[in-house]
N, C-alpha and C positions, 0 to 999 in steps of 0.2 A: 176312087177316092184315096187313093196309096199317097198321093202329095199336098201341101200346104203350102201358099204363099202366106208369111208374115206380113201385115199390114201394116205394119210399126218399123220391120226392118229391109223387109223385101227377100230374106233367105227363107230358101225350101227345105224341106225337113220330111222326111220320113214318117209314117205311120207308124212304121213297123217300127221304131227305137221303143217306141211308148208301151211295146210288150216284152225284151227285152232288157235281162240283166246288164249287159254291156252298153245299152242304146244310150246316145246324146254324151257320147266321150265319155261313157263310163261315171256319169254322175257329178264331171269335172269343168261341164261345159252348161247350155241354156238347159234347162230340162221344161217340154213342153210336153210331158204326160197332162196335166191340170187340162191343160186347152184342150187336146186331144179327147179326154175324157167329160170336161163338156159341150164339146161338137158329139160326140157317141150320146151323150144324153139327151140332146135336143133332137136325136134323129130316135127318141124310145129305148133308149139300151140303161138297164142298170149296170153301173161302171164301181169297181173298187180296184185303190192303187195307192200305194203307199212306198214307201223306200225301201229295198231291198240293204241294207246295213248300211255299208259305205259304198255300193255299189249305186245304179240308177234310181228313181222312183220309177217305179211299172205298174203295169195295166194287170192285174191277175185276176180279176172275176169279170167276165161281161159277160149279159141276160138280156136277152130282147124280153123287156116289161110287154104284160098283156095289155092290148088293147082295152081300154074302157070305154064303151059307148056313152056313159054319161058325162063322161069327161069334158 
């Protein structure tokens, strides 16, 4: 799961920008943390990501949420 096809644009993109300071041109280019980190939550993962100043928005907390059998 390292790669992503956009479905809007057809460009592949890295996983790994979205945990990275420097990732997706340094903040200057598309920033696709937000998708990233709701593809991680649809697969169970608690995700938090926020902007690093002027730098990226990055992925800095992820938690595989427990299973709920009532759920």
């Amino acid at each position: 799961m390292a790669c992503n096809k956009c479905e809007y644009c057809g460009n592949r993109y890295h996983w790994s920008h979205a945990f990275s300071k420097f990732g997706y041109d340094d903040g200057d280019g598309n920033i696709e943390t937000p998708e990233i980190a709701e593809l991680l939550e649809d697969e169970g993962y608690e995700v938090n990501y926020g902007r690093w100043i002027a730098h990226n928005t990055l992925i800095f907390l992820l938690k595989k949420t427990a299973w709920n059998s009532c759920h």
